[in-house]
Every structure is written in C-alpha cells, then in structure tokens.
C-alpha positions in Angstrom: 45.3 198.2 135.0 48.1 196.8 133.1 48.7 196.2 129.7 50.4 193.5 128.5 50.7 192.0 124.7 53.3 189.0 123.2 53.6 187.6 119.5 54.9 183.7 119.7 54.0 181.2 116.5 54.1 177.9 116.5 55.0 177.8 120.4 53.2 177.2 123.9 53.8 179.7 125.7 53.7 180.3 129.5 52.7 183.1 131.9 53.5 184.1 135.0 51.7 186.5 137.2 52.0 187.6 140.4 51.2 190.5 142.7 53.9 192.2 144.9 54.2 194.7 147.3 56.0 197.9 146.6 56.6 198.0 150.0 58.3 195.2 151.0 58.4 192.9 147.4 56.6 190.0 149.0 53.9 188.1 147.2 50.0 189.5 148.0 47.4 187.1 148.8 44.1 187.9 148.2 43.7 190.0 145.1 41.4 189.4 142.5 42.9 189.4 138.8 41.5 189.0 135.8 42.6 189.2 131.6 40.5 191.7 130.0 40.7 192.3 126.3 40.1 196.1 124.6 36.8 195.7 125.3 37.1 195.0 129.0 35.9 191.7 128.4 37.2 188.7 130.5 39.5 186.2 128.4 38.3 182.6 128.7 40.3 179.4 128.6 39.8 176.7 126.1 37.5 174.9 128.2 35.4 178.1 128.5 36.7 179.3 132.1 37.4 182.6 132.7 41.0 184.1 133.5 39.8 185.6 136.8 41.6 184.4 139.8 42.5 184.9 143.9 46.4 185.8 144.4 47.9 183.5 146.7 51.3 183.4 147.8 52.7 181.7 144.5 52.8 182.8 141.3 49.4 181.9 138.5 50.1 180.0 135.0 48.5 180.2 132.3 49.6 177.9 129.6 48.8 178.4 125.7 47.5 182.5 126.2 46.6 183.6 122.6 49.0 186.0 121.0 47.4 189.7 121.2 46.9 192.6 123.6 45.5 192.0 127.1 44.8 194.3 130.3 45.5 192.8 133.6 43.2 194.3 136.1 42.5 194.5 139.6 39.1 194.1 141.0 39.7 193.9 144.7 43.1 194.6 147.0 44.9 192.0 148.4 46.5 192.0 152.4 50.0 193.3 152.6 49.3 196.0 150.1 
C-alpha cells in the first residue's frame, strides 16, 4: 500500500501511475490498482466509476483527482514481478 496526498486550487490536475519492476524497471502488466481513501474505500470518478484498474504496459491517467490523502493499493500481482 502506498500513500499518496497533493493540494492544487483552482487547477486540473493530472496523474500518473504505473507499476515497475524492481528488478528490471520495466512496466508490469496485469496488476490490479485501485485509490482507496482512510477508510479503505474505493475513490469514484465523477461519473460514479471506481478508480480500480488492470496495469498494462503504459502508464493510467486520472484527470481532475480531488485534493486529499489517498492509498494506492494492490489487490492482485502483475507478470514480470
């Protein structure tokens, strides 16, 4: 589990995530993410989707995040781990 938090007013802001491998720094496919709040609930989008997601071999966006503290955590391993 990783913690993550940002402040930003009156800006869109933009993340990035990706998982890598420590043991050769390529991107892991396969993964499944999600944003959790304190309460280990999943974050959901503005049209009500939740921030859960399969890695692939690109990065995710998420556009417009809320400003606060999130935990980004695991549920299943990716290949190339």
């Amino acid at each position: 589990m990783l913690l993550f938090s940002f402040t930003l007013k009156n800006k869109l802001n933009r993340v990035e995530i990706s998982k890598i491998s420590s043991a050769d720094s390529k991107l892991v496919a396969g993964a499944v993410l999600q944003i959790q709040d304190a309460d280990g609930n999943i974050i959901k989008d503005k049209n009500g989707k939740n921030y859960e997601w399969t890695t692939e071999n690109y990065a995710y966006v998420i556009y417009g995040l809320a400003s606060g503290k999130y935990y980004l955590v695991e549920g299943e391993e990716g290949n190339g781990i």
